[in-house]
C-alpha positions in Angstrom: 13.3 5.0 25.3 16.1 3.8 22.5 17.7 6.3 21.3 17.7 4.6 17.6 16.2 2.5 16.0 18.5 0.1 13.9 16.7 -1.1 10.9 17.3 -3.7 8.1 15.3 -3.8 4.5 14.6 -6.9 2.6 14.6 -6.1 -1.0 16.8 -4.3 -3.3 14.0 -3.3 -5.7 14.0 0.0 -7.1 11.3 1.2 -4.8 13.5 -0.2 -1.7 16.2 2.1 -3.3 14.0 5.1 -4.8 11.7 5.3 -1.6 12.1 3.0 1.4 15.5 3.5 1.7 15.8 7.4 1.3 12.7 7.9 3.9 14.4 6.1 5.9 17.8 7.6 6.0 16.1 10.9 6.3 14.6 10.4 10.0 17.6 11.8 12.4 17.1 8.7 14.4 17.6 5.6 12.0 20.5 3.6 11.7 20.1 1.1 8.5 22.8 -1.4 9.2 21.4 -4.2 7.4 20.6 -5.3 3.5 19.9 -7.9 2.5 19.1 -9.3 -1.4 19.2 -12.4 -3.4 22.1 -10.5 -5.5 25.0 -9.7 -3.2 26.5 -7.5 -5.8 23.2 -5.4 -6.1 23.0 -5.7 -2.0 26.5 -4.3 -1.9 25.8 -1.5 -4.4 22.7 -0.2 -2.0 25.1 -1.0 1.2 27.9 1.1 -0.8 25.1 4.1 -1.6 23.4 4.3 1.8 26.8 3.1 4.1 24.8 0.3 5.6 27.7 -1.6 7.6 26.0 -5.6 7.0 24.9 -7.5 3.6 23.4 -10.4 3.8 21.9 -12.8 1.0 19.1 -14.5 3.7 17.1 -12.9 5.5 17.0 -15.6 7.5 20.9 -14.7 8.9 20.1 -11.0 8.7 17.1 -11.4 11.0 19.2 -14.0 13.5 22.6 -11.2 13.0 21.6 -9.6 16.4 21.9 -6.3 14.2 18.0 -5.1 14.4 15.3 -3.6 15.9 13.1 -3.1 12.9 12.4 -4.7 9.4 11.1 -3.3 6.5 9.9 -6.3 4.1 9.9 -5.1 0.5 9.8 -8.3 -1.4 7.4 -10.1 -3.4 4.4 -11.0 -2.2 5.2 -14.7 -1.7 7.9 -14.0 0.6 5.7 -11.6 3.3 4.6 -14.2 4.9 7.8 -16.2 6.1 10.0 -13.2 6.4 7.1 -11.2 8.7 6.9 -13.9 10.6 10.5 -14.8 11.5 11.3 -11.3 12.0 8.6 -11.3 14.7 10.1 -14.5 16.2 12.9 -12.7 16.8 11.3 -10.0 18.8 11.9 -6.9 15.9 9.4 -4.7 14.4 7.8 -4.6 11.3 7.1 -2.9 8.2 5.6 -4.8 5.2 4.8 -3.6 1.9 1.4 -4.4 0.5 -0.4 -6.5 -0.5 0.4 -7.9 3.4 0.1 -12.1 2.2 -0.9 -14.4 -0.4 -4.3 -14.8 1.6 -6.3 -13.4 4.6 -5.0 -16.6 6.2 -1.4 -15.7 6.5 -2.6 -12.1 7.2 -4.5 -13.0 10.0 -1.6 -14.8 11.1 1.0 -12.0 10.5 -1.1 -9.6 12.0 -2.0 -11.9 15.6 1.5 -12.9 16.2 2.5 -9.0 15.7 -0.3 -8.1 18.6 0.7 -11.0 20.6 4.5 -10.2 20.4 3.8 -6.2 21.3 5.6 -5.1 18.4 4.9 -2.2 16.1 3.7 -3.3 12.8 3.3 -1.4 9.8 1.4 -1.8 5.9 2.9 0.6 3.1 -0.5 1.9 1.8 1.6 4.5 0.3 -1.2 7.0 -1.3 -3.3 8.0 2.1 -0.5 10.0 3.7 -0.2 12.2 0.8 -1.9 15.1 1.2 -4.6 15.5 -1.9 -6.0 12.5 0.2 -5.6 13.2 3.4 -7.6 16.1 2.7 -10.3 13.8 1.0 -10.7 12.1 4.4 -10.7 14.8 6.5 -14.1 16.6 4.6 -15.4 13.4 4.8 -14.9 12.8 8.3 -16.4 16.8 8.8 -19.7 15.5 7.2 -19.5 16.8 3.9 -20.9 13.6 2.2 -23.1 12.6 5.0 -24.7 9.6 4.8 -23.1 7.6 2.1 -24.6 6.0 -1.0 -22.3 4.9 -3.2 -18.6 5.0 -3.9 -16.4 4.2 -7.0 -12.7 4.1 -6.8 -10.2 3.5 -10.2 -6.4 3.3 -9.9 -6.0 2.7 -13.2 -2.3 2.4 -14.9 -0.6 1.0 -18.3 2.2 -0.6 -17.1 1.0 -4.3 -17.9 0.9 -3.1 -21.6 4.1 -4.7 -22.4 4.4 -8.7 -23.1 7.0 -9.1 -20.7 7.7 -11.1 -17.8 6.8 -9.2 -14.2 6.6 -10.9 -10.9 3.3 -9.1 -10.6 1.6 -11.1 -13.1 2.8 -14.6 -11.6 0.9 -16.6 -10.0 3.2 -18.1 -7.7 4.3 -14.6 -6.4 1.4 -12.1 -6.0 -2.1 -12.0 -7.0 -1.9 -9.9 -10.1 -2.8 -6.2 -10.1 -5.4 -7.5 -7.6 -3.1 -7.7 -4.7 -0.8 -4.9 -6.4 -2.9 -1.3 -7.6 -5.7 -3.3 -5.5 -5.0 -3.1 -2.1 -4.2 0.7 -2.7 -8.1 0.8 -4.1 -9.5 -1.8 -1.3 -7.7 0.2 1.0 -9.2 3.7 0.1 -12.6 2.2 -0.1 -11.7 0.8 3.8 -10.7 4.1 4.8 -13.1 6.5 3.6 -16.0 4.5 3.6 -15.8 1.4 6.3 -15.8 -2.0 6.3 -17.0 -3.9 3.4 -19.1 -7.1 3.6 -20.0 -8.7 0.3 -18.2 -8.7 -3.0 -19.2 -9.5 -6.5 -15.7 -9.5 -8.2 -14.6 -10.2 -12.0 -10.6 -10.5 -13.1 -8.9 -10.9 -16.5 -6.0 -11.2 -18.3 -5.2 -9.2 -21.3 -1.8 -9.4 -22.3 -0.1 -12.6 -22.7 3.0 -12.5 -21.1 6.1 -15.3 -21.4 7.5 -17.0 -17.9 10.3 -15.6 -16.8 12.7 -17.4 -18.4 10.6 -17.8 -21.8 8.4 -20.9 -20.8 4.7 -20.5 -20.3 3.1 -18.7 -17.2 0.5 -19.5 -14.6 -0.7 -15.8 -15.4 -2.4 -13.3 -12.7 -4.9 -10.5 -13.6 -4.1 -7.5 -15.5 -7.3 -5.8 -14.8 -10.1 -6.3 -11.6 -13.6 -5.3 -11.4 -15.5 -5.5 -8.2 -18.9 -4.1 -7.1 -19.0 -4.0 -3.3 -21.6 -3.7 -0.1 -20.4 -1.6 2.8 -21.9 -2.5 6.2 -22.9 1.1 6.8 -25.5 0.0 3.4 -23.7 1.8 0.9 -22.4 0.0 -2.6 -20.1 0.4 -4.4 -17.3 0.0 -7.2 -13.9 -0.5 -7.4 -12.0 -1.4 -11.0 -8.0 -1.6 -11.5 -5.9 -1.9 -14.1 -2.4 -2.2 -15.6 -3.8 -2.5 -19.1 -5.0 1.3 -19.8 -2.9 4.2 -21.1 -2.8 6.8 -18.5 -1.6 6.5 -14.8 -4.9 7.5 -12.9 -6.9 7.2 -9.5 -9.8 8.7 -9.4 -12.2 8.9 -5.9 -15.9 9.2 -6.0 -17.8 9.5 -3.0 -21.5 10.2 -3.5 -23.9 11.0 -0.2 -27.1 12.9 0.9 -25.2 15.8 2.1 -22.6 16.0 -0.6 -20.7 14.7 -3.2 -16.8 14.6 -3.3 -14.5 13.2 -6.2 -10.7 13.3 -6.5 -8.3 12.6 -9.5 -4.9 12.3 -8.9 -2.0 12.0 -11.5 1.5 12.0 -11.2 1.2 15.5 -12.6 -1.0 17.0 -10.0 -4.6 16.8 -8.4 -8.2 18.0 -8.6 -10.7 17.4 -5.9 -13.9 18.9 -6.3 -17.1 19.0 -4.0 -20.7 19.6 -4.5 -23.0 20.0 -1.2 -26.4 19.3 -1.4 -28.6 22.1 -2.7 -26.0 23.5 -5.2 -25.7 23.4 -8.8 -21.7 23.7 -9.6 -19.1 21.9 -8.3 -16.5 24.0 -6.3 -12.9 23.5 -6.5 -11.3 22.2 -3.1 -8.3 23.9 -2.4 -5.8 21.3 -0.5 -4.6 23.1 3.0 -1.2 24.4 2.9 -1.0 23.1 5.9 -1.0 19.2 5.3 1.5 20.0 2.8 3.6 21.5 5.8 7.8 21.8 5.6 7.3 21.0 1.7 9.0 22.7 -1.3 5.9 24.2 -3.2 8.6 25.3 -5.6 9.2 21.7 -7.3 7.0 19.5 -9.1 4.1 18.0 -8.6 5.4 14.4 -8.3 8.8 15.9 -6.3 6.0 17.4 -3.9 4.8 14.3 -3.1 7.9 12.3 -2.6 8.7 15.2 -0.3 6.4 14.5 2.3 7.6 10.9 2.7 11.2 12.7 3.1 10.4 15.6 5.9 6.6 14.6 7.5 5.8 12.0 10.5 4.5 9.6 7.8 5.1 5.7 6.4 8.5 4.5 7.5 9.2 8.0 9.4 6.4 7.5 11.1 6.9 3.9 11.5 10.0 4.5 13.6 8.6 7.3 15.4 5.9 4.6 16.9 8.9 2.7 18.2 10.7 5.1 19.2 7.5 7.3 21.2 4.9 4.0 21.6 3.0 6.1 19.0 -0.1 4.6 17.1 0.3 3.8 13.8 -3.2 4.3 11.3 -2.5 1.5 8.8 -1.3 -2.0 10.6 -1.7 -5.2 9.8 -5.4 -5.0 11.0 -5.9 -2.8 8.0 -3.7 -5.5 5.5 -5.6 -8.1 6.9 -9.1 -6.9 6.1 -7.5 -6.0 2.8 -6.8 -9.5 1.9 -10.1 -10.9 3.2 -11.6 -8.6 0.3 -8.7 -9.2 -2.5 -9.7 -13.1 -1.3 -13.3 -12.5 -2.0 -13.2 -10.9 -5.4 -10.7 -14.3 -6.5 -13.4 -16.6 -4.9 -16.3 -14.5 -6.3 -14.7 -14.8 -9.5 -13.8 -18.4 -9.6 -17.9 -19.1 -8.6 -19.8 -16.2 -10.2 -21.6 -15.3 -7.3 -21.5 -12.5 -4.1 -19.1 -14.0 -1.3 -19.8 -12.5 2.2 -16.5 -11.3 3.9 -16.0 -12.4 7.3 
């Protein structure tokens, strides 16, 4: 058993710097001795802030360097693919930020070459280890909706409302708030309520939004709608947006034991349940437990960033599977099946009718 894990991060995004990398240099066993960005001075400014030794400008030299175990992948969505893929070539483990690919193809792909290779592989479905959720899931898995009916999930946000150029919103690079506040939805959906087999999907495009250097854009969606059938018979909803003016998911599970709904903001979290038989909803208290070595003391949105700092989760728990042959509870499996439904909604948009998932 190593006694560290040497890891390198692709990306010098302000979520690499705000969350992958901080996580990451709080686990007692990392060593991040690689960066690597299309910027060197930016790369160097990270290397400078976390004292990562090597900076590299390819990932293709950084994942040949000899300097790795592990890769975390936080690029844009394009790029998954090719980098996950030469990583695993070269025998590392990885960590890719969602949405996994461009298509369930490549997923497929990334995710059978990871199982074939026996390495540890990771997606950053960020939201289910915090703990309003993980509290969602457990009641659920205790039987307090019982046999499902229908479920609606929203992750709703306004930061397409601006005409300016984003990545996101490029065709060539992702697939709009689809792949982006989508997979986060599709994933939930997955999670709390199994797999899902048919999907009527409808995407749009509100703002218009100039190419990145001024010229016209091959625009992606600003705002999803998909209605769903789970193979357990429930239907459901799922709707996302970058359009709206409020930063909002909201969780609705509705069965014939109970019903169960969360919102969560960046300013805190209600979940509320109502068995069957009752007439008022009831306030559910989140454990203190799942909240664990936490400062209660801070806010709301430090509370949650927190967790990701000081609990066995995303990239700490990431390395702990390498380090311990520990499972991990969202893989490329999980990405993969994703995709298949993000893949689904474009086809069943492009048609206008249901397309069955495989």
């Amino acid at each position: 058993m190593p006694e560290h894990v040497r890891v390198g991060v692709v990306g010098t995004s302000w979520f690499a710097d705000g969350f992958h990398l901080p996580n990451l240099a709080s686990h007692p066993r990392v060593e991040i001795t690689a960066i690597c960005g299309r910027a060197r001075e930016r790369a160097e400014e990270l290397a400078t802030k976390y004292t990562i030794p090597h900076v590299f400008t390819d990932y293709r030299d950084m994942v040949a360097s000899g300097t790795l175990d592990a890769l975390i992948v936080v690029t844009p969505d394009v790029l998954h693919y090719p980098i996950t893929m030469a990583a695993l070539e070269a025998g590392l483990h990885v960590l890719c930020e969602k949405a996994l690919a461009m298509n369930a193809t490549q997923a497929r792909a990334m995710y059978e070459k990871a199982e074939a290779a026996h390495r540890k592989h990771m997606v950053m479905f960020t939201w289910h280890w915090v703990p309003p959720f993980r509290y969602f899931q457990q009641l659920i898995e205790q039987g307090f909706v019982g046999r499902l009916y229908h479920v609606d999930v929203r992750y709703e946000a306004g930061y397409g409302r601006d005409a300016t150029y984003g990545w996101r919103f490029d065709s060539r690079y992702g697939n709009g708030i689809l792949g982006d506040l989508g997979s986060h939805a599709i994933d939930f959906a997955r999670r709390y309520a199994g797999d899902i087999i048919r999907v009527g999907g409808h995407l749009a495009t509100y703002v218009k939004r100039p190419g990145p250097t001024g010229q016209g854009l091959d625009e992606a969606n600003d705002a999803a709608l998909l209605a769903v059938e789970f193979a357990n018979g429930a239907h459901g909803s799922i709707h996302v947006s970058a359009v709206t003016n409020h930063d909002n998911t909201r969780l609705a599970l509705y069965g014939e034991a109970g019903s169960l709904e969360l919102i969560f903001t960046f300013g805190g979290a209600e979940l509320r349940g109502l068995r069957r038989g009752e007439e008022k909803w009831q306030t559910l208290e989140v454990p203190n437990s799942l909240w664990h070595n936490v400062d209660r003391t801070s806010s709301f949105i430090e509370q949650v960033f927190d967790v990701f700092k000081k609990q066995p989760v995303a990239n700490r728990l990431f390395v702990d599977a390498i380090l311990e042959d520990r499972p991990i509870d969202s893989t490329f499996y999980d990405g993969w099946k994703v995709q298949q439904v993000i893949d689904a909604a474009i086809a069943s948009h492009e048609q206008g009718r249901w397309i069955t998932v495989e």
